[in-house]
N, C-alpha and C positions, 0 to 999 in steps of 0.2 A: 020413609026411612031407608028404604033398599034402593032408592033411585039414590037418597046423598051417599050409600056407601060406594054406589060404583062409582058414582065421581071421585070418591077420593083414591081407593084404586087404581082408575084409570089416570088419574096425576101425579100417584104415587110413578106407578110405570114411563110416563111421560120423563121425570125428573132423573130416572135411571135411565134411560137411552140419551140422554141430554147429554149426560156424564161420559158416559162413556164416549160418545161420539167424540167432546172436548180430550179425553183423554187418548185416542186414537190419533189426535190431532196436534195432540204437544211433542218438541223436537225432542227426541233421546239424545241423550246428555249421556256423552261418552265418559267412560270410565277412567280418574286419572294410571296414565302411565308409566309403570314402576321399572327402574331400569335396578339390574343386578346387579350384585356388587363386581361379577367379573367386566360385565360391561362398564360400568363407572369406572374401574382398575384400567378398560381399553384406553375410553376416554381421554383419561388423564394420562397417563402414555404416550399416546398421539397427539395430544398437545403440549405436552414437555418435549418431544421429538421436535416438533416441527419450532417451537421458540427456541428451541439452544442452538446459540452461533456455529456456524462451523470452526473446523481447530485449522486454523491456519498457521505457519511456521514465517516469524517477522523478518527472512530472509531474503536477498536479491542475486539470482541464481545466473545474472548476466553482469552485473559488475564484477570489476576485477581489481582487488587490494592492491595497492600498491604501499612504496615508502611512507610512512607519515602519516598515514592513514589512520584513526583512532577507531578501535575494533571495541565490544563490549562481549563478553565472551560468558555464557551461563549457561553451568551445570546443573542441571533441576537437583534440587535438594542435597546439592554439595556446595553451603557458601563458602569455604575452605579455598576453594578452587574458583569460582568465577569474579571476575573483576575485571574493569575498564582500563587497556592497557595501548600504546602505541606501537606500531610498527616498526623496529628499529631502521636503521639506515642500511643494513644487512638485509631486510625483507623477512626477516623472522621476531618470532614472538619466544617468550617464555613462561611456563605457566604450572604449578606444582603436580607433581606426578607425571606429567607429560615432560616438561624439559624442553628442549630447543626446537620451536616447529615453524614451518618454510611458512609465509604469510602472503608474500607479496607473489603476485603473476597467479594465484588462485581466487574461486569465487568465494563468499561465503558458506554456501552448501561446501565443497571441497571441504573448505576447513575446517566446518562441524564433523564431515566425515572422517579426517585425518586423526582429530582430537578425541574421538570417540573410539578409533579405532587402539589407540596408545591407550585409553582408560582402560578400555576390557580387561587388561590383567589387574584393575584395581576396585573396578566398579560392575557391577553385574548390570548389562543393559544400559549405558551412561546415555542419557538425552543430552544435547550440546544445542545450542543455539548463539550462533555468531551476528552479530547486529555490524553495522557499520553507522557508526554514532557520529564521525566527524568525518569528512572525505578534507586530504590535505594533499594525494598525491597527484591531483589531476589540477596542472595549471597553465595560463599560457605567460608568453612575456610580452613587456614590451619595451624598445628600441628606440636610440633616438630621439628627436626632437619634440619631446612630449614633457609637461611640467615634471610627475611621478616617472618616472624608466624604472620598473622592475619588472618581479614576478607576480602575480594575479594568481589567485584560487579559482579554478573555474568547475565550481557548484550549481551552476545553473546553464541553462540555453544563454551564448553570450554573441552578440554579434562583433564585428569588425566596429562598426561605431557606439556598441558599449564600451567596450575595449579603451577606444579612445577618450571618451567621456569617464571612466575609471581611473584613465591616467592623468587626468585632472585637463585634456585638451592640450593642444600645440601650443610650441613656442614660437617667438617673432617669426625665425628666421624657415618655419618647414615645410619643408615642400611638399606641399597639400595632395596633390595629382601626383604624387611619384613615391607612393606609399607602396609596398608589398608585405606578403605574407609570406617564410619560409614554413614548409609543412615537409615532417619527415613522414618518408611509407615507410609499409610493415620490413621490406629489403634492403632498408636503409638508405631509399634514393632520397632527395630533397625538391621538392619542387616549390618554384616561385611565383604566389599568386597576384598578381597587383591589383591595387585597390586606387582609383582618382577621387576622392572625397568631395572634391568640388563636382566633380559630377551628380553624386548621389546624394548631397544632400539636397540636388536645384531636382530631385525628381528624373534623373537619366542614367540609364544602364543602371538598373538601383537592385539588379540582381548579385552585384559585384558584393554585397554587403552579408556574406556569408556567414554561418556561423561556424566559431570555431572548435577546434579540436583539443585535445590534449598537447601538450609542447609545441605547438603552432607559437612561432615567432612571430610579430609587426614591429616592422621596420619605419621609419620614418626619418626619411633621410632629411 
């Protein structure tokens, strides 16, 4: 009877060091991670910061208005005042509370600034944003022996033989090789660029094929 109890004892003991050994042995199991409410607050702060676009102003601070030009002109939270209007043939605009303002030979920044500056006795702080919606004042011509002879819009990179191809191409009689360019400089000189067409389209001297400027004439004689 005393020899079964120490067996059970001593098994009893057995089953307790068994245990615990296994318990000594299993992974600790970290605690979930409670984040603050100022830290949640950072959180989302720093990531509303870094998604919101930046504030850009949909201005072009190197073109220059001219004639004809269609300007869209917006006063934040005075529709009273903003509206899509032309450049007269004058180079001035006209526009409620402001009155008669110089347009043309300035950039758009300029003329936010100008406009803004005539609000102040009306508007505390006046935001202006000047867009240029249609460009009408930048174009070149063209001369001579070509189906279309007029003037051309030039809105885009235009070479010497878009130019041509715009004009609907030569007529019977012109003289293909004896084509030039009149270009006026800033001092008013005029220079004469010539263009041989039949050169440049067989692939020779094909640097002759320029592009053009604002009021650059082609001639084709």
């Amino acid at each position: 009877m005393k020899s079964r109890t120490v067996h059970t004892v001593a098994f009893v003991f057995l089953i307790v060091a068994l245990c615990g050994t296994l318990w000594a042995q299993a992974p600790a199991v970290a605690p979930d991670k409670t984040v603050s409410p100022t830290d949640a607050s950072a959180v989302v702060a720093s990531s509303a910061q870094s998604a919101a676009p930046s504030a850009t102003k949909p201005h072009d601070d190197s073109f220059v208005i001219g004639n004809d030009d269609r300007l869209t002109i917006n006063v934040w939270n005075e529709s009273e005042i903003s509206r899509s209007l032309p450049v007269r043939s004058d180079g001035r605009i006209s526009l409620p509370l402001v009155g008669e303002v110089q347009a043309a030979g300035r950039t758009p920044l300029q003329l936010e600034q100008d406009i803004a500056g005539k609000l102040q006795a009306y508007i505390t702080k006046p935001e202006v944003t000047v867009i240029v919606e249609q460009i009408n004042s930048q174009k070149f011509n063209m001369l001579g022996q070509v189906a279309k002879p007029g003037s051309y819009p030039l809105t885009s990179p235009t070479t010497i033989l878009d130019a041509i191809a715009a004009a609907g191409g030569f007529r019977d009689f012109a003289k293909q090789k004896g084509i030039y360019i009149l270009r006026h400089g800033p001092n008013g000189s005029e220079t004469r660029i010539p263009f041989n067409y039949k050169e440049v389209i067989k692939g020779k001297n094909s640097g002759q094929n320029i592009m053009l400027l604002p009021n650059d004439t082609i001639v084709v004689p």
